[in-house]
C-alpha positions in Angstrom: 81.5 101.4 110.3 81.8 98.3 107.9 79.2 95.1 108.5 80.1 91.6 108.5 76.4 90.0 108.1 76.6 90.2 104.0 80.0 88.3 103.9 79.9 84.7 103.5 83.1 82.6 103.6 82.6 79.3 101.8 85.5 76.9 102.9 87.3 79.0 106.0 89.8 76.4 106.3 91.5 77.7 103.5 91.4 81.1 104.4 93.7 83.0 106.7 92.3 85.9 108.7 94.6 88.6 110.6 92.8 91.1 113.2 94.5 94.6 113.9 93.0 95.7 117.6 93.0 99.4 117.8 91.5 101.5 120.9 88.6 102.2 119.1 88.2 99.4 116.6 89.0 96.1 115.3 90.7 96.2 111.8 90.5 92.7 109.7 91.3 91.1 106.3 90.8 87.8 104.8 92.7 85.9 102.3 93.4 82.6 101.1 95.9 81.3 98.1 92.9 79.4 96.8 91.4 81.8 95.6 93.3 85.1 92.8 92.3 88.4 93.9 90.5 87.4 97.0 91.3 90.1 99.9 88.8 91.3 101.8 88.7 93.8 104.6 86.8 96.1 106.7 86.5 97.3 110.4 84.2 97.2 113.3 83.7 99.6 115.8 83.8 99.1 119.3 81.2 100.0 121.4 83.7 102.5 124.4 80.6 102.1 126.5 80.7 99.2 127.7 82.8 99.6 130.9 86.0 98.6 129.5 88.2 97.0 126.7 87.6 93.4 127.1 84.1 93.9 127.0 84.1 95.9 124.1 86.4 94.1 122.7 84.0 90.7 123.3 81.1 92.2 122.1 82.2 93.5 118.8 84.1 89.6 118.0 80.5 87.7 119.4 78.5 90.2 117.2 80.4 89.6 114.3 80.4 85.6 113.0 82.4 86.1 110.6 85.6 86.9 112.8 84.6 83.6 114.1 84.7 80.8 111.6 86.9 77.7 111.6 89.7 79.6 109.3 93.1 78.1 108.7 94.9 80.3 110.5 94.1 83.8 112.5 96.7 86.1 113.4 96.2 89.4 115.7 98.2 92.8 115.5 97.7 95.1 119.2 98.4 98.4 119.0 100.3 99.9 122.6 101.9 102.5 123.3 103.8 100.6 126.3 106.4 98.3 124.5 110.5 97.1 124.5 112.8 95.9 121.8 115.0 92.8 124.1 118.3 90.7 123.1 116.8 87.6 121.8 118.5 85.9 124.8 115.8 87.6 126.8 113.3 85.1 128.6 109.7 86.5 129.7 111.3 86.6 133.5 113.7 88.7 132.5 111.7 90.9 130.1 108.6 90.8 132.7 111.5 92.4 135.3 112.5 95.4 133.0 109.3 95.9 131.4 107.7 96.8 134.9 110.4 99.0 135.4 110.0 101.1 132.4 106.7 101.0 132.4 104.9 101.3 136.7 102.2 102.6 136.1 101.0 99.7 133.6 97.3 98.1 134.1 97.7 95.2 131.8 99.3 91.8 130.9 102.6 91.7 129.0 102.9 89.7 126.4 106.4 88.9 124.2 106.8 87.6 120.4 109.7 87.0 118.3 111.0 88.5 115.1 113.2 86.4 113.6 115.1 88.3 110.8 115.7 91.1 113.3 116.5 88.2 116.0 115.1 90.5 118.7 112.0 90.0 120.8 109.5 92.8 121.6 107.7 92.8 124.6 104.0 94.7 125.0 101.4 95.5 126.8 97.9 94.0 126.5 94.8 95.5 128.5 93.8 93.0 131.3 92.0 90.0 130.2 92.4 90.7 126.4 95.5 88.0 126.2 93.6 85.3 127.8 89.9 86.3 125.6 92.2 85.9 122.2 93.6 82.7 123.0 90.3 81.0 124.1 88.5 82.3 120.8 90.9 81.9 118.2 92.8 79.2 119.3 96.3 80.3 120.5 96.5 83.0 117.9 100.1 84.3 117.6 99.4 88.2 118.7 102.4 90.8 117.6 102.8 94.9 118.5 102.0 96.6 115.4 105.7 97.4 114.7 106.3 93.8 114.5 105.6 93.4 110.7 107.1 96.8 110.3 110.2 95.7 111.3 110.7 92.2 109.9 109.4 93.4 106.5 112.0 96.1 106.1 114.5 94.1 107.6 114.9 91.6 104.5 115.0 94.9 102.2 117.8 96.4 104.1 120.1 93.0 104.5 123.4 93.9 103.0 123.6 97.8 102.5 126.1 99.9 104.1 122.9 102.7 103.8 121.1 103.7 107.0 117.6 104.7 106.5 114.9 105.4 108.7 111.1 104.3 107.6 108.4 106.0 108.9 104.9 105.0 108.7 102.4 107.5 109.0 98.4 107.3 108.8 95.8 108.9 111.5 98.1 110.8 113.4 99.8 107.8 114.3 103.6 107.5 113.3 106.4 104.4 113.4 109.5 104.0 113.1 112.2 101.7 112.3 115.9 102.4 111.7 118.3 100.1 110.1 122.2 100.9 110.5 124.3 98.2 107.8 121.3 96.0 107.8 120.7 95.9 111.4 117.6 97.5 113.3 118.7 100.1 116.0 115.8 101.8 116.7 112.2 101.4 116.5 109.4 103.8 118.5 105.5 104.7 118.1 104.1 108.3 118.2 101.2 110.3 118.2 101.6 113.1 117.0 99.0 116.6 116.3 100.8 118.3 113.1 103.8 117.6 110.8 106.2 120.0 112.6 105.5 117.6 115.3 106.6 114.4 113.5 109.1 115.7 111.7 110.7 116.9 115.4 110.5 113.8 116.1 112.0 111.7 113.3 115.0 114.1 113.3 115.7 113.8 117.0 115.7 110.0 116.6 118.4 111.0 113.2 120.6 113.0 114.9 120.6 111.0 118.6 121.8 108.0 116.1 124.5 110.0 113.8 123.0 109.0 110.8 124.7 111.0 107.7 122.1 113.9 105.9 123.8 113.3 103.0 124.3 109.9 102.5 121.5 107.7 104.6 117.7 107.9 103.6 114.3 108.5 105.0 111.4 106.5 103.3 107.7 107.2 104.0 104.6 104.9 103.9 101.3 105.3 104.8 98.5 107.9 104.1 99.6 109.7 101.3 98.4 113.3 102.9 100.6 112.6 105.9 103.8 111.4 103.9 102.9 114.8 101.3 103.1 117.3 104.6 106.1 115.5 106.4 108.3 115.2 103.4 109.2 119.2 102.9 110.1 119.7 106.2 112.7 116.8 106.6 113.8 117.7 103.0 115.3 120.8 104.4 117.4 118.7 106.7 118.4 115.3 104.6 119.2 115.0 101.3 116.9 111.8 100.7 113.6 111.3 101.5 111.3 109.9 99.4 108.2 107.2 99.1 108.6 103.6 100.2 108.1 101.6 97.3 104.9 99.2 97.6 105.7 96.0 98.0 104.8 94.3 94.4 104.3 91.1 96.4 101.3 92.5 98.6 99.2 92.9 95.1 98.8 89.2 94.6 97.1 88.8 97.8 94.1 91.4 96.9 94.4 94.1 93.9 93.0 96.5 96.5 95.7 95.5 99.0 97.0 98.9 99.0 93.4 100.0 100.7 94.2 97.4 103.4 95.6 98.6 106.8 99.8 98.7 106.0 100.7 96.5 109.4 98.1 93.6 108.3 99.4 93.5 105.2 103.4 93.8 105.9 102.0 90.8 108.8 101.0 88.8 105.4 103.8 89.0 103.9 106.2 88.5 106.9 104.6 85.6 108.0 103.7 83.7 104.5 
């Protein structure tokens, strides 16, 4: 567990601050342009105790002041299993219709954001009350699903290729996905997984259910390097390319360290500056 209390942010207006809420903690950088080199990060844990999420969730933010300065702008990544890819012609009626279809068995509030370069809107679920805490605190923070900087970051690498390649992000025994078919996202899921037989079954189900070409089209890995090192082998008996992600260069001039940062926070950075 990181602390907060020996941070001091002089001028938070300046500074930009992105939250990643996980089940079991709250993931956070800082950064501003104002300043070269000046990421910061960390984590706090969240107390599962405390009789549910929200609370939790309240307890670590109220405990923490720096999460809670006046900063230019504060942006929040949820991670949920329970989420949709929708036409971009999709209003919240409509999504809020299929969403409780696929999902009936859902507690919580669902929320919808918009990715631009993929033009598609992603729908998610947010534990009861959560929504409603974020926007009080923080101002009306935009809030996205964790794949949401996945997806719009690849997207602009993948604009005008007649390649297909599947990224997969793995870190914690946590894996995404996004596929891109002539530019164009097609698929994009979230797994847990327990070994790498088990994400590798899963990445080539989602390769062969799409018709993508073993020879031709490309798998690219991010994430903990451990994870990527254990996948790779097995999906090399199967496609002819799969290989690392390449960093992007652009990430360094936020924080040298960026590549320590959590991956979605900093993809958000980038997607959103």
């Amino acid at each position: 567990m990181s602390t907060t209390t020996n941070i001091n942010i002089q001028q938070p207006e300046l500074w930009t601050l992105q939250l990643s809420l996980k089940d079991k903690a709250i993931d956070y950088i800082l950064f501003t342009d104002a300043i070269e080199n000046s990421l910061i990060m960390g984590n706090v844990e969240l107390d599962t105790s405390a009789g549910s999420y929200l609370k939790a969730l309240e307890n670590a933010v109220y405990d923490n002041p720096l999460l809670l300065d006046d900063y230019r702008l504060v942006r929040i990544v949820i991670n949920t299993q329970h989420f949709a890819l929708f036409p971009a012609a999709y209003d919240d009626y409509d999504a809020q219709e299929v969403f409780d279809t696929m999902y009936p068995d859902q507690e919580g509030d669902m929320a919808m954001s918009y990715l631009k370069r993929c033009d598609v809107n992603i729908a998610f679920e947010i534990p009861n009350g959560v929504l409603g805490f974020l926007q009080r605190t923080f101002s009306t923070p935009p809030v996205f699903h964790r794949l949401h900087p996945l997806c719009e970051h690849y997207k602009r690498l993948n604009e005008g290729t007649e390649i297909s390649r599947m990224f997969l992000n793995l870190s914690d025994g946590h894996m995404d996905m996004v596929v891109y078919r002539k530019g164009q996202i097609v698929l994009t899921n979230s797994y847990n997984y327990r070994s790498a037989q088990d994400a590798a079954f899963f990445a080539l189900h989602a390769w062969d259910s799409l018709g993508l070409d073993r020879l031709i089209d490309e798998v690219q890995l991010t994430g903990d390097k451990s994870e990527r090192d254990a996948i790779a082998p097995i999906l090399r008996q199967y496609i002819g390319y799969v290989m690392p992600a390449i960093y992007p260069a652009a990430a360094l001039r936020i924080g040298q360290n960026a590549m320590k940062a959590p991956f979605d926070l900093i993809l958000l950075a980038l997607c959103e500056s």
